[in-house]
N, C-alpha and C positions, 0 to 999 in steps of 0.2 A: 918172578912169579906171574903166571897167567893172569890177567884182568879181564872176568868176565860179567858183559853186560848183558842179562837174562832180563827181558819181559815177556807179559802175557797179554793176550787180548782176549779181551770178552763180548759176546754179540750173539743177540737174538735179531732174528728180524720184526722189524714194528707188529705192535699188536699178536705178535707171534702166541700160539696155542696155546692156552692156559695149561695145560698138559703138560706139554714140549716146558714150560719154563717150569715150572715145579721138579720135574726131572731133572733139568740143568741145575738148578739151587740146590736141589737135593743130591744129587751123585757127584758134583764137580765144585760149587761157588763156595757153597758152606765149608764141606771138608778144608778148601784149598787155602780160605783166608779164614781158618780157625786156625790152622796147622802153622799159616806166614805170621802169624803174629804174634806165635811164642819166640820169632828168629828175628829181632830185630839187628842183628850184624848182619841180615842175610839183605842186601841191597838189589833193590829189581823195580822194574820199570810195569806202569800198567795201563793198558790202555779199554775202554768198557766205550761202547755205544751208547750215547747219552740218555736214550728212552729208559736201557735196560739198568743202568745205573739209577735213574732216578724210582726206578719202578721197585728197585730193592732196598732203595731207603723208606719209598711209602710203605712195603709189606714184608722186607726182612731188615728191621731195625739193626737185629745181633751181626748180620753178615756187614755192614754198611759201618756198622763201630770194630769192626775188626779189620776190616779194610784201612780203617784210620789208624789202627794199631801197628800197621806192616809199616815198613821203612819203603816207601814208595817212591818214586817220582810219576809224575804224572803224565800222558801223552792225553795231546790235544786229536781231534778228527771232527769230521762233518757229526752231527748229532745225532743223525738218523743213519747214518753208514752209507752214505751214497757212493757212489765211483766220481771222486771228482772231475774229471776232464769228461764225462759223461752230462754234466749241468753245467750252468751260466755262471760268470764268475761274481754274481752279485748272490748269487743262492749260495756259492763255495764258499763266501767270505759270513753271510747270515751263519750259516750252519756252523761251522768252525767256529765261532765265535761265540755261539750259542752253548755249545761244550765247556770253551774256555772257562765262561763267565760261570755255569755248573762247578764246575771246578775251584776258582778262586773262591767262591760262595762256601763250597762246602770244605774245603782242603786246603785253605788259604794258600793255596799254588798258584800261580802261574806259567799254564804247561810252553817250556821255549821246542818241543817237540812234537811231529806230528805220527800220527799210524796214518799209514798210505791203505785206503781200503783195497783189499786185496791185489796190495803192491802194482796197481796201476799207474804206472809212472806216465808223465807228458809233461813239457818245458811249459804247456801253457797253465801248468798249477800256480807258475814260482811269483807271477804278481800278487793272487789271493794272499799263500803261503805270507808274502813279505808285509800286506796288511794285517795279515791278523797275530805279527809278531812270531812266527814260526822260525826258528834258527835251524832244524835237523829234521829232515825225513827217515824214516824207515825205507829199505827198498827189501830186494833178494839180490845173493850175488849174481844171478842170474845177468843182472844189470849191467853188473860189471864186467861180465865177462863178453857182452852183446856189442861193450864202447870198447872192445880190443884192449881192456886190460886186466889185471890178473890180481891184484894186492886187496883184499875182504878182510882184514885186520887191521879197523883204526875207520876213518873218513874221509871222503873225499869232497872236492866241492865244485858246484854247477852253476848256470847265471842263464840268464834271461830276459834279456834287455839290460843289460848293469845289475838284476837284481839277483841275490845271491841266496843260496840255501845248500848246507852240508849236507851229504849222503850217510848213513849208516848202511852196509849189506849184509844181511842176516847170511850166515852161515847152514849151510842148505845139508853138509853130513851133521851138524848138531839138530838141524829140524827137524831128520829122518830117525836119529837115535835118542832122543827127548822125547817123553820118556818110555820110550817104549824097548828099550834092552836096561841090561841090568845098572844097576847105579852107578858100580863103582868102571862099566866100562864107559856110559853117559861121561865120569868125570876125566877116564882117562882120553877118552875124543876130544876134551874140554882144553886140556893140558898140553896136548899137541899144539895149543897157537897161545902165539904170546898176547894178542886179544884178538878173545872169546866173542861173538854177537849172536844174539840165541832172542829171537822173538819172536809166539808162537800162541796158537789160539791155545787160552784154557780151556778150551772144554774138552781138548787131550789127556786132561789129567782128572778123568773121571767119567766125564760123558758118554765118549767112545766107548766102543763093546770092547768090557774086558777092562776095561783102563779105570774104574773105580778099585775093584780088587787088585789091583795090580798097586795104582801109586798110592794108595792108602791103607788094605787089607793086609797087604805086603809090605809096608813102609818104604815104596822106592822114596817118594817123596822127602819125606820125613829122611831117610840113610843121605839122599842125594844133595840136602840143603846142611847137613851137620859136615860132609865131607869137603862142599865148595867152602865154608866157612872155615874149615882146618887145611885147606889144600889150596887153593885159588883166590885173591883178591875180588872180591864182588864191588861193583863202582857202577853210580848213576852216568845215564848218559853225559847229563849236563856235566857231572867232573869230569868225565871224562873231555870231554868237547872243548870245556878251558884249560882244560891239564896239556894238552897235545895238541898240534900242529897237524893240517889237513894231510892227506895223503898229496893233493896234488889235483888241478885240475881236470873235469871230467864232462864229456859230455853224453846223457842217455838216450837211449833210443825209444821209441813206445815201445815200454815190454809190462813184463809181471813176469811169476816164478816160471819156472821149468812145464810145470803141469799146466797153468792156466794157459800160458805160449800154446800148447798141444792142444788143448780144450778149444780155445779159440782160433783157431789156426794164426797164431801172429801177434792179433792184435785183439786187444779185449773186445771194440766195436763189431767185431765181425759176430757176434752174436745178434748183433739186430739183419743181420743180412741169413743167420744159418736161421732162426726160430722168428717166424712173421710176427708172431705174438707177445715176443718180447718188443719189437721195432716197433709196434701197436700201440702198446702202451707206454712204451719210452715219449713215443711223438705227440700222445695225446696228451702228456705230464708236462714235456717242452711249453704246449698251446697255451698253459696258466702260468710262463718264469717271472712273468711284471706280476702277480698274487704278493708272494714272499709270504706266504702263510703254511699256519701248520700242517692243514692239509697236502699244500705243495711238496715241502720238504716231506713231509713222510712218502708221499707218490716217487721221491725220488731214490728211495732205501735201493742199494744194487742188489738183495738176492734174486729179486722175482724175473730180473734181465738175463740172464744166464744158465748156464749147468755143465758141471764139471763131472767129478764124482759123485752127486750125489743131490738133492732136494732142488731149489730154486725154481727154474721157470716150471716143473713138470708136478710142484706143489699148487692144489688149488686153492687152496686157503690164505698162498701169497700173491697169487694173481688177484684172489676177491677181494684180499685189502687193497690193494693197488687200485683197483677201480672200485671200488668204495671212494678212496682219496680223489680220485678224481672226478666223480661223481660231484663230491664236495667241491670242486673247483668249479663245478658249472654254474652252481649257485651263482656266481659272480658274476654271469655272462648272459646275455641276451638269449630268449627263445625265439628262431627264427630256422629257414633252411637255405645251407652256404654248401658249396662246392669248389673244393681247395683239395689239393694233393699235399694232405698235411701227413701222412707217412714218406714223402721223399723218394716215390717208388717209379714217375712216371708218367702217373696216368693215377686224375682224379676220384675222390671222396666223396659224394653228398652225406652233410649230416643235417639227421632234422628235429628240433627241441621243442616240445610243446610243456606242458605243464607235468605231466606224468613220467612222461619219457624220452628218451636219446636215441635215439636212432639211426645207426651211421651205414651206409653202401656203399660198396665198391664199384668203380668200374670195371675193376675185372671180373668178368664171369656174371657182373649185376647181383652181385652177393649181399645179404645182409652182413657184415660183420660187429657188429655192436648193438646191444638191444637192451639199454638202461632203463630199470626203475628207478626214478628219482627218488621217491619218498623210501623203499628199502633200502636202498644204494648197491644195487646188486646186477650185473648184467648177466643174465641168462645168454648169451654169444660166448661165455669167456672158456670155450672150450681148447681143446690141446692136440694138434698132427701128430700122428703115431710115425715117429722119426729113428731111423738105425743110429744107433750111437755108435762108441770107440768101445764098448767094454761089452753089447752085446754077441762078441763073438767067444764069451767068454761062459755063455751060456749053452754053444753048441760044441764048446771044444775045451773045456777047462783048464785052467792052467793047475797044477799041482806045488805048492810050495813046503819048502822045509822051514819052520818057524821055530826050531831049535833054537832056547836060550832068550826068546825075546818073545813077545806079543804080539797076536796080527794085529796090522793095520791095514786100511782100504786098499795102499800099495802093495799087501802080501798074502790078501784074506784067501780063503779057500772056501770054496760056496759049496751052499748045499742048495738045488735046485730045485724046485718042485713041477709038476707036470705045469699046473695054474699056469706058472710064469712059463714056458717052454709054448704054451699053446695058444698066447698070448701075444706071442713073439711074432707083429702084424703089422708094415709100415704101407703108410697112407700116401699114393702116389697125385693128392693135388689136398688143399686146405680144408680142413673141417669148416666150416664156415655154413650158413643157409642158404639158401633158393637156388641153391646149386642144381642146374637140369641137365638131365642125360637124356639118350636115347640108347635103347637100348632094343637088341632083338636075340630072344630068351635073355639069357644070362649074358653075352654076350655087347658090350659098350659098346654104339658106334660112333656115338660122338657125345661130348663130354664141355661142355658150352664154361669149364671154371677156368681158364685160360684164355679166354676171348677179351678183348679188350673192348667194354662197348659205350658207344655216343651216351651223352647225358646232357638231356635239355629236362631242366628243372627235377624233377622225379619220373622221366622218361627216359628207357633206357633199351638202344636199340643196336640191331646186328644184321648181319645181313639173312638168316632166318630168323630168329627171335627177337619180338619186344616184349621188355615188362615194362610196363604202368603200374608204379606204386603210386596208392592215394593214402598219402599221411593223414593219420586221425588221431587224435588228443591219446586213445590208448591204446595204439598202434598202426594197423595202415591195410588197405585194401591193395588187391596184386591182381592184374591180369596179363597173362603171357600169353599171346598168340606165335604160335609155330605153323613154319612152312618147312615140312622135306619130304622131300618123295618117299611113297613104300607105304605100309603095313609094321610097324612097330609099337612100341612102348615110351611112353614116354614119363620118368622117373624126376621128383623133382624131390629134391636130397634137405634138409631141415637137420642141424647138428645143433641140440641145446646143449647150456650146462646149470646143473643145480647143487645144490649146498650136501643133501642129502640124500643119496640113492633108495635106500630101506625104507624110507616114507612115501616116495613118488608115487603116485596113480596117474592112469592111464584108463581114460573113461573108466572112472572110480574103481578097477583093480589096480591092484600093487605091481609097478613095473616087476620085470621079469629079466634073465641074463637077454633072453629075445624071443619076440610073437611075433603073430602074425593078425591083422584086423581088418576088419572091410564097413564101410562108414565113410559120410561127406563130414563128420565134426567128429573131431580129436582135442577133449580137454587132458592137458597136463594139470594134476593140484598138486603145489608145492608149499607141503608143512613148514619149510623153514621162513619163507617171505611172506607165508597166507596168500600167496598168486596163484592165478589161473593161467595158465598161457594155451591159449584156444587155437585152433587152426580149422578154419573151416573152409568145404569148399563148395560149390552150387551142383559139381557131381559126384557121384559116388567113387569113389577111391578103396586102390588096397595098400592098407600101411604093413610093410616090414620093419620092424624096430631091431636094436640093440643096443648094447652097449657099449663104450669107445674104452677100451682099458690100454691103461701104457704099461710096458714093461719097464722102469728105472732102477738104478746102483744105489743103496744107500746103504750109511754106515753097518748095518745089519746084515746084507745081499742083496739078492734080489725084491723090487715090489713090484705088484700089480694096484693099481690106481685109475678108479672109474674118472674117466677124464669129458664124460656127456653119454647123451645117447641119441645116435643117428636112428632117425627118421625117414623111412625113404617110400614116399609115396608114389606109387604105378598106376597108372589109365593107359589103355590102347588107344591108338587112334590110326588115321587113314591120310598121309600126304601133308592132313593140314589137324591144329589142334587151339578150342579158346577154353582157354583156363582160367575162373574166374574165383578168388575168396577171399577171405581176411585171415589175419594173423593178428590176435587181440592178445592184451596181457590187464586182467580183470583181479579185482579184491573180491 
């Protein structure tokens, strides 16, 4: 008889939208473990993010005593869901342990298993892992098929310096038919291997469009737990683990599933080299690893580093917790101005901290990239590059699918596309980022200064035509650029903010717009969500053209559009030569 090991994983990201988790509780948590816990023959593994587990004992009592009701075994992970080989191993071993001890407290378990967050695999987990008493990872067969070999029924085992941890490989045609075709073919895919391994996010089974009516409305769930119970042995991992003998020595390569591979081209890191902004905030989270506090670990949650199919880095809501947390990390640190190439890029950072605010520049292009209120904990910088993806070509050329017999998923959905999105469809050939200068004659770019690499003495920053002189001030900083290039032009100097809430903005006291046009030396932004002002003033008279930065992304629904800031782009003439003089204040 087939023995199959079914878990589920459960995961919000930190502080994630009070919205967003009321719909996960409501479409997917409640049904799933009201339903597991009339089947206590039905044996399955579970694995939940420590915040979001703790957050449904403080405000769904009923789901949290039915969850103790299921016949579970427990899986251990980082707390906050980080990518391990992503942090230090002093954070891997806090955070895991932090889970555990959640665990043993409330479930008298002790988890001997871990969930690999989104099957990030690296040899350099396996010392953490063997402190904090981990006996078996999760992986994908993927894995296995990467180290040239073939056998994803049963486990195998890996080492790393002497130190040792079993492999589990999830079975990648049970992730693709769970549950999303009909039950009883779910069981006959199941019955094809004499052991099953099946672990897969919950929120499959309800969350997803479509997948509430489907594994509930429809009873797949409910038909598909009475038939493994009459058809197939259900076994915890751990019996299984002492019951049987390893597959055989293995060793992995850095991978993750099939999809993530593609998304990242290789290797999971390579998202800090495709999206600046994810490497931004990765390196500024690194800066606080000696903290070991809460803030740190939550700064470390992996969804806001990446994007696959669908949310993560091109969410602003988990970029703003991300530096909120780190925000909270500065607390801890010295107000002073230091120049460190603390993104690993090259070519140096100044950042400058006074009482109010964070202030970080680049040398390249003399960019502001970072513009923290301390007391809100919100950086108006944390805008997003409008970047062609793998799936927007799916917007000019559709794919058509036959979903006969089963339910779409993100892998087979068929879109329905709207103009919005289609006209939206606009990638940014260098960083949204500020002080970005052009020159320009009409419309027409002739030179583009955000690629230039320039000298940095203290908060002076120069090239071979342009210097800026920024003079840092408690609630922000004065700027002046002088240019020298020959001709009769324009010259454009680019300002990308981001804020919480678009439909509140003003722009000298009207209500921003999709985009205008204005003429003014002072340009107040009021921002309802932090009670800020972000001022931009200048000693001449200027023409602002504004708009709005919208990204086109995939998510489980289709297509979004998602205001991601709004470019600023201030024009003066001038003649050969040009002094630009103003401030950029951020006021209560």
């Amino acid at each position: 008889m087939t023995k199959l090991l079914f878990g589920v994983h459960m995961h919000q990201p930190v502080d994630n939208l009070g919205v967003a988790i009321e719909q996960a509780v409501e479409l997917c948590y409640a049904p799933f473990f009201e339903l597991m816990s009339q089947y206590p023959k039905f044996k399955f593994a579970l694995h939940s993010s420590g915040w979001i587990l703790e957050h449904i004992q403080s405000n769904y009592p009923q789901i949290f005593e039915n969850i103790k009701k299921c016949n579970i075994e427990f899986f251990t992970g980082g707390y906050y869901e980080p990518i391990l080989s992503s942090i230090d191993e002093i954070s891997q071993i806090n955070q895991i342990m932090k889970l555990t001890q959640f665990i043993e407290k409330n479930f008298s378990q002790t988890p001997k298993g871990l969930w690999l967050t989104e099957r990030v695999w690296s040899d350099g987990i396996i010392s953490a892992l063997k402190e904090c008493g981990v006996e078996y990872v999760i992986v994908d067969d993927e894995h296995i098929y990467k180290a040239n070999q073939n056998t994803i029924e049963g486990y195998w085992t890996t080492e790393n310096g002497g130190d040792r941890v079993s492999i589990f490989p999830i079975n990648k045609e049970l992730r693709y038919k769970i549950p999303f075709s009909k039950s009883s073919d779910s069981i006959n895919e199941v019955k094809k291997y004499s052991t099953a391994i099946i672990f897969d996010d919950l929120e499959k089974f309800g969350l997803w469009p479509k997948t509430n009516e489907w594994v509930y409305g429809q009873n797949w769930l409910n038909d598909f737990v009475q038939q493994a119970i009459d058809e197939v042995e259900t076994i915890h991992f751990e019996d299984y683990h002492e019951q049987n003998s390893s597959i055989g020595l293995i060793y992995l390569p850095e991978s993750s599933y099939v999809e993530m591979n593609e998304w990242a081209n290789g290797k999971w890191k390579n998202f800090f080299n495709k999206y600046s902004e994810s490497n931004r905030i990765h390196k500024r989270m690194l800066e606080f690893k000696k903290l070991q506090n809460e803030s740190l670990f939550k700064a470390q949650t992996n969804d806001v580093f990446w994007h696959g199919a669908f949310g993560g880095i091109y969410l602003p809501n988990l970029r703003d917790n991300a530096y909120r947390y780190i925000i909270e990390c500065e607390d801890f640190s010295q107000d002073d101005i230091s120049v460190e190439d603390i993104e690993i890029l090259g070519y140096p950072q100044l950042k400058a901290k006074t009482q109010e605010l964070i202030m970080r520049f680049s040398a390249k292009g003399g960019t502001l990239i970072e513009f923290d209120d301390r007391e809100a904990r919100f950086n108006f910088q944390n805008t997003l590059t409008r970047r062609e993806e793998w799936y927007h070509k799916e917007i000019l050329n559709p794919t058509v699918h036959d979903n006969s017999g089963e339910i779409e998923t993100i892998h087979n959905m068929n879109y329905d596309i709207s103009d919005e999105v289609k006209d939206n469809l606009i990638f940014d050939n260098y960083e949204m980022v500020s002080f970005i200068d052009l020159i320009k004659d009409g419309d027409r770019v002739l030179k583009n200064f955000s690629n230039k690499i320039f000298n940095i003495n203290h908060s002076y920053f120069s090239t071979d035509e342009l210097i800026k002189d920024y003079n840092i001030l408690d609630n922000g900083f004065g700027f002046q650029n002088s240019l020298v290039f020959a001709g009769k032009y324009s010259y454009v100097l680019e300002v990308n903010l981001h804020f919480a809430h678009y439909n509140d903005l003003k722009l000298n006291s009207d209500r921003v717009q999709n985009q205008n046009e204005l003429i003014d030396n002072m340009f107040v932004l009021e921002d309802v969500y932090t009670r800020r002002k972000i001022i931009i003033e200048f000693e001449k008279e200027m023409k602002l053209n504004y708009k709005l930065i919208k990204t086109v992304s995939q998510s489980e629904k289709g297509f979004d559009t998602i205001i991601q800031g709004i470019n600023l782009s201030f024009e003066i003439p001038f003649t050969n030569e040009l002094e630009l003089k103003g401030k950029f204040l951020c006021l209560k």
